[in-house]
C-alpha positions as CSV (number, residue, x, y, z in Angstrom):
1,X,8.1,5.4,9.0
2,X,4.8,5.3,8.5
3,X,2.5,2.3,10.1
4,X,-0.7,0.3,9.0
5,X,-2.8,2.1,11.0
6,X,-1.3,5.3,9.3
7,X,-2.0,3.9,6.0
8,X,-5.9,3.0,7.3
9,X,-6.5,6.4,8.2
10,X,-5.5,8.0,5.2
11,X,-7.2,5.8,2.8
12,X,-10.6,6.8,5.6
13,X,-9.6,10.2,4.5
14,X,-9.1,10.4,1.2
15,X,-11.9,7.3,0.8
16,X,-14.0,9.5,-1.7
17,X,-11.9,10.1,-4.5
18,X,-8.7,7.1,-4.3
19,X,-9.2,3.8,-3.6
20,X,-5.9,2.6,-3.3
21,X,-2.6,3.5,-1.5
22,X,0.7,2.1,-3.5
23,X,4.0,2.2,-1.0
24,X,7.1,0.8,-1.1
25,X,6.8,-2.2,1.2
26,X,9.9,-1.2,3.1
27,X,8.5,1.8,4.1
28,X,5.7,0.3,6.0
29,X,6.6,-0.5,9.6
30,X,5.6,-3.8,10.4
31,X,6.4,-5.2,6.9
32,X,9.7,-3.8,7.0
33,X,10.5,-5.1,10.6
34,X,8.5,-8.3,10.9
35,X,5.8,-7.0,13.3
36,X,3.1,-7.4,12.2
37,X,0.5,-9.9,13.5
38,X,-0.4,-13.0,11.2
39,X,-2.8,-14.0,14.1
40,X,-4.8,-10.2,12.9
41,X,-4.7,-11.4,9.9
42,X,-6.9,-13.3,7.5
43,X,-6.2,-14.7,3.9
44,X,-8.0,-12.9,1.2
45,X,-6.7,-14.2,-2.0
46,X,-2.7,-15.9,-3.5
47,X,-1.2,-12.7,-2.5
48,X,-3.4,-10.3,-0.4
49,X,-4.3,-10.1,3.0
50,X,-6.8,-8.6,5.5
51,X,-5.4,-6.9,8.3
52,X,-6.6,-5.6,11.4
53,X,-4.8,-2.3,11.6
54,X,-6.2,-0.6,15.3
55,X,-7.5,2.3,13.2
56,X,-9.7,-0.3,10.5
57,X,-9.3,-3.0,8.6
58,X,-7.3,-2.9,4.8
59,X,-6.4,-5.3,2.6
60,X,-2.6,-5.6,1.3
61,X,-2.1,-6.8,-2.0
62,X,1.8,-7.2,-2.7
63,X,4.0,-7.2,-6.4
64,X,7.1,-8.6,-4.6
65,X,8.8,-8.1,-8.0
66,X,8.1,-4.5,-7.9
67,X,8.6,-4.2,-4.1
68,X,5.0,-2.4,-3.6
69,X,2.5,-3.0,-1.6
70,X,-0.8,-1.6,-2.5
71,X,-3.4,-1.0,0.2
72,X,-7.7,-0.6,0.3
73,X,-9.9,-0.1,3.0
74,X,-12.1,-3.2,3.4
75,X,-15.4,-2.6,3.7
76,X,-18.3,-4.8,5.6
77,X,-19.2,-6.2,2.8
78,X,-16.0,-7.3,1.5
79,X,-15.0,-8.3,4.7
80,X,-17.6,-11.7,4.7
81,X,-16.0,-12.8,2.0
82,X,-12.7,-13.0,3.4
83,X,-11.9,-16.9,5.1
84,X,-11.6,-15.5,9.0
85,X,-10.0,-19.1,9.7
86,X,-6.9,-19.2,7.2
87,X,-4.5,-17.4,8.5
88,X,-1.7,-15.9,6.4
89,X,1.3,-18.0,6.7
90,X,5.0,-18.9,5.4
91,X,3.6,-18.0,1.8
92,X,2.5,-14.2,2.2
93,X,5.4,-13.9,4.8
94,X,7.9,-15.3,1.9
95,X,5.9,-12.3,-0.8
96,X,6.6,-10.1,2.0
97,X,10.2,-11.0,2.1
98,X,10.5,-10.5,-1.4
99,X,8.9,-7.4,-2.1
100,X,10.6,-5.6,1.1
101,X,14.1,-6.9,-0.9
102,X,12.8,-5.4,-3.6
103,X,11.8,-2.1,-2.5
104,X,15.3,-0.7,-2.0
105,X,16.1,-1.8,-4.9
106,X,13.4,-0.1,-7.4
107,X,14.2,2.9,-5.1
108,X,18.0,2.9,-6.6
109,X,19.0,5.1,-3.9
110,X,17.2,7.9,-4.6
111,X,14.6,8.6,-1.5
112,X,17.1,8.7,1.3
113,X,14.9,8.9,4.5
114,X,11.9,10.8,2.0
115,X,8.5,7.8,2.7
116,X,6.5,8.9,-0.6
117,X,3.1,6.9,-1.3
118,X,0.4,7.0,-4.0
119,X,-3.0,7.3,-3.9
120,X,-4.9,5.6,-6.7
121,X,-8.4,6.2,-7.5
122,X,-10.4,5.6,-10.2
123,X,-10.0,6.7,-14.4
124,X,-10.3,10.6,-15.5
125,X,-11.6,12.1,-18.8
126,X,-13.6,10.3,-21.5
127,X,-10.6,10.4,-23.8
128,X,-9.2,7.5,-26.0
129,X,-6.7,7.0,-23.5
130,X,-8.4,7.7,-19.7
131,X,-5.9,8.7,-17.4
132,X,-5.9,6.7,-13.8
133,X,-6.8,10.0,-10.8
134,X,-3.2,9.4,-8.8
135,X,-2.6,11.9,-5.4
136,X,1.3,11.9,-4.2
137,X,2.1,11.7,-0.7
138,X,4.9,12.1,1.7
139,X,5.2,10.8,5.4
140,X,6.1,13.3,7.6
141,X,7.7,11.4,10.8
142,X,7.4,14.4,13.1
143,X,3.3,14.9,12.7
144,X,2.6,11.2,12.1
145,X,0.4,12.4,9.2
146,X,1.1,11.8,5.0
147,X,1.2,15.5,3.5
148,X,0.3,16.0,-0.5
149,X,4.1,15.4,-1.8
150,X,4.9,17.7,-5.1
151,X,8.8,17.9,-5.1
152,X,11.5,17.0,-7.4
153,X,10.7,13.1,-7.2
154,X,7.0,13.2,-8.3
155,X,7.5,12.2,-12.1
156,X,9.9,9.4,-11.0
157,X,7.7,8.1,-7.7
158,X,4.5,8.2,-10.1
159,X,6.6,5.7,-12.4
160,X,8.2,4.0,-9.7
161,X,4.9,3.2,-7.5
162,X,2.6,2.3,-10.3
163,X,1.8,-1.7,-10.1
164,X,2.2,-3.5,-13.5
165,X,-0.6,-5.9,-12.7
166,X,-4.3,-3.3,-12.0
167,X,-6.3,-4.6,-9.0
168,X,-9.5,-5.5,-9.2
Protein backbone atom coordinates (compact mmCIF):
# COMPACT_ATOMS: atom_id res chain seq x y z
CA UNK A 1 0.00 0.00 0.00
CA UNK A 2 1.05 2.98 -0.97
CA UNK A 3 1.98 5.87 1.81
CA UNK A 4 1.80 9.82 1.92
CA UNK A 5 5.08 10.26 1.32
CA UNK A 6 4.51 8.00 -1.88
CA UNK A 7 1.67 10.11 -2.86
CA UNK A 8 4.14 13.52 -2.34
CA UNK A 9 6.56 12.28 -4.56
CA UNK A 10 4.51 11.51 -7.30
CA UNK A 11 2.48 14.58 -7.40
CA UNK A 12 6.66 16.25 -7.29
CA UNK A 13 6.88 14.21 -10.36
CA UNK A 14 4.21 14.53 -12.38
CA UNK A 15 3.81 18.41 -10.81
CA UNK A 16 3.86 19.89 -14.43
CA UNK A 17 1.00 18.54 -16.10
CA UNK A 18 -1.62 17.07 -12.93
CA UNK A 19 -2.35 18.83 -10.04
CA UNK A 20 -4.20 16.45 -8.17
CA UNK A 21 -3.97 12.78 -7.09
CA UNK A 22 -7.58 11.05 -6.49
CA UNK A 23 -7.16 7.48 -4.33
CA UNK A 24 -9.28 5.48 -2.60
CA UNK A 25 -8.79 6.56 1.01
CA UNK A 26 -8.32 2.86 2.03
CA UNK A 27 -5.60 2.50 0.01
CA UNK A 28 -3.52 5.11 1.66
CA UNK A 29 -1.50 3.72 4.56
CA UNK A 30 -1.87 5.87 7.46
CA UNK A 31 -5.56 6.70 6.63
CA UNK A 32 -6.37 3.28 6.35
CA UNK A 33 -4.55 2.16 9.69
CA UNK A 34 -4.89 5.22 11.84
CA UNK A 35 -1.17 6.34 11.70
CA UNK A 36 -0.93 9.10 10.68
CA UNK A 37 0.10 12.14 12.86
CA UNK A 38 -2.57 14.89 13.73
CA UNK A 39 0.32 16.64 15.62
CA UNK A 40 2.00 17.00 11.53
CA UNK A 41 -0.88 18.19 10.66
CA UNK A 42 -2.58 21.55 10.23
CA UNK A 43 -6.24 22.48 9.37
CA UNK A 44 -6.70 23.94 5.98
CA UNK A 45 -10.34 24.22 5.36
CA UNK A 46 -14.09 21.96 6.77
CA UNK A 47 -12.59 19.02 5.16
CA UNK A 48 -8.89 19.24 4.15
CA UNK A 49 -5.79 19.07 5.73
CA UNK A 50 -2.02 19.86 5.44
CA UNK A 51 0.22 17.18 6.08
CA UNK A 52 3.70 16.86 6.66
CA UNK A 53 4.57 13.77 4.59
CA UNK A 54 8.78 13.30 5.09
CA UNK A 55 9.01 13.70 1.36
CA UNK A 56 6.89 17.39 1.28
CA UNK A 57 3.99 18.81 2.38
CA UNK A 58 0.20 17.96 0.55
CA UNK A 59 -2.99 18.81 1.24
CA UNK A 60 -5.87 16.00 1.57
CA UNK A 61 -9.19 17.02 0.74
CA UNK A 62 -11.68 14.02 1.46
CA UNK A 63 -15.53 13.11 -0.25
CA UNK A 64 -16.20 10.62 2.59
CA UNK A 65 -19.38 9.75 0.72
CA UNK A 66 -17.33 8.75 -2.25
CA UNK A 67 -14.52 7.21 -0.16
CA UNK A 68 -11.70 9.33 -2.06
CA UNK A 69 -9.27 11.29 -0.99
CA UNK A 70 -7.80 13.74 -3.28
CA UNK A 71 -4.27 14.97 -2.76
CA UNK A 72 -2.05 18.45 -4.02
CA UNK A 73 1.31 19.45 -3.34
CA UNK A 74 1.20 22.61 -1.17
CA UNK A 75 3.25 25.01 -2.19
CA UNK A 76 5.08 28.05 -0.07
CA UNK A 77 2.71 30.20 -0.77
CA UNK A 78 -0.27 28.21 -0.01
CA UNK A 79 1.29 27.01 2.85
CA UNK A 80 0.95 30.70 4.94
CA UNK A 81 -2.33 30.58 4.52
CA UNK A 82 -2.85 27.46 6.36
CA UNK A 83 -3.69 28.05 10.56
CA UNK A 84 -0.21 26.15 11.74
CA UNK A 85 -1.99 26.20 15.35
CA UNK A 86 -5.40 24.20 14.67
CA UNK A 87 -4.71 21.05 14.62
CA UNK A 88 -6.92 18.55 12.81
CA UNK A 89 -9.10 16.82 15.28
CA UNK A 90 -12.14 14.42 16.03
CA UNK A 91 -13.84 16.09 12.92
CA UNK A 92 -11.35 15.22 9.96
CA UNK A 93 -10.62 11.96 11.96
CA UNK A 94 -14.57 11.20 11.87
CA UNK A 95 -14.37 12.28 7.46
CA UNK A 96 -11.58 9.93 7.63
CA UNK A 97 -13.60 7.24 9.18
CA UNK A 98 -16.21 7.70 6.82
CA UNK A 99 -14.56 7.87 3.61
CA UNK A 100 -12.06 4.75 4.46
CA UNK A 101 -15.81 2.89 5.13
CA UNK A 102 -16.62 4.01 2.05
CA UNK A 103 -13.87 3.17 -0.12
CA UNK A 104 -14.45 -0.66 -0.08
CA UNK A 105 -17.60 -0.11 -0.77
CA UNK A 106 -17.42 2.12 -4.18
CA UNK A 107 -14.74 -0.47 -5.02
CA UNK A 108 -17.67 -3.38 -5.05
CA UNK A 109 -15.02 -5.85 -4.89
CA UNK A 110 -13.48 -5.41 -7.89
CA UNK A 111 -9.66 -4.30 -7.18
CA UNK A 112 -8.59 -7.17 -5.01
CA UNK A 113 -4.97 -6.23 -3.85
CA UNK A 114 -4.72 -3.84 -7.47
CA UNK A 115 -3.95 0.17 -5.44
CA UNK A 116 -5.09 2.29 -8.68
CA UNK A 117 -4.91 6.29 -8.31
CA UNK A 118 -5.74 9.23 -10.65
CA UNK A 119 -3.96 12.03 -11.55
CA UNK A 120 -5.97 15.10 -12.32
CA UNK A 121 -4.69 18.11 -14.04
CA UNK A 122 -6.13 20.77 -15.61
CA UNK A 123 -8.97 20.96 -18.85
CA UNK A 124 -7.97 19.77 -22.64
CA UNK A 125 -9.19 21.11 -26.05
CA UNK A 126 -11.15 24.33 -26.68
CA UNK A 127 -14.27 22.28 -27.43
CA UNK A 128 -17.83 22.95 -26.11
CA UNK A 129 -17.37 20.37 -23.69
CA UNK A 130 -13.31 20.50 -22.38
CA UNK A 131 -12.33 17.34 -21.22
CA UNK A 132 -10.44 17.32 -17.62
CA UNK A 133 -6.26 15.80 -18.56
CA UNK A 134 -6.63 12.45 -16.13
CA UNK A 135 -3.20 9.94 -15.96
CA UNK A 136 -4.06 6.30 -14.34
CA UNK A 137 -1.89 4.81 -12.00
CA UNK A 138 -1.13 1.64 -10.19
CA UNK A 139 1.00 1.05 -6.94
CA UNK A 140 3.41 -1.45 -7.40
CA UNK A 141 4.26 -2.79 -3.70
CA UNK A 142 7.49 -4.46 -4.72
CA UNK A 143 9.27 -1.02 -6.29
CA UNK A 144 7.52 1.29 -3.89
CA UNK A 145 6.81 3.43 -7.03
CA UNK A 146 2.97 4.17 -8.90
CA UNK A 147 3.47 2.81 -12.69
CA UNK A 148 1.04 4.39 -15.61
CA UNK A 149 -1.94 1.75 -15.06
CA UNK A 150 -3.82 0.93 -18.53
CA UNK A 151 -5.52 -2.48 -17.78
CA UNK A 152 -9.01 -3.85 -17.90
CA UNK A 153 -10.23 -1.47 -14.94
CA UNK A 154 -9.29 1.90 -16.46
CA UNK A 155 -12.81 2.92 -17.84
CA UNK A 156 -14.41 1.83 -14.49
CA UNK A 157 -11.41 3.50 -12.02
CA UNK A 158 -11.73 6.73 -14.20
CA UNK A 159 -15.60 6.65 -13.16
CA UNK A 160 -15.02 5.40 -9.85
CA UNK A 161 -12.20 7.97 -8.72
CA UNK A 162 -13.62 11.08 -10.12
CA UNK A 163 -14.89 13.43 -7.12
CA UNK A 164 -18.50 14.82 -7.69
CA UNK A 165 -17.60 18.07 -5.93
CA UNK A 166 -14.25 19.94 -8.44
CA UNK A 167 -11.60 21.41 -6.02
CA UNK A 168 -10.73 24.62 -6.17
Amino acid sequence: MPNLANVAEVLRRYGGRYKFLDAFADDIDELRTGAWDPGRTAQAGPAEVAIETGSGRVLMQLFPEQGIARFRVVDESAARGINEHMAAGAVIGGLVGTAVSSASKAKEGLLGGLVVGMLVGGFVGATAQPVERVLALKFESSSGDWQVYDGPLLRWAKRALHPAVPAA
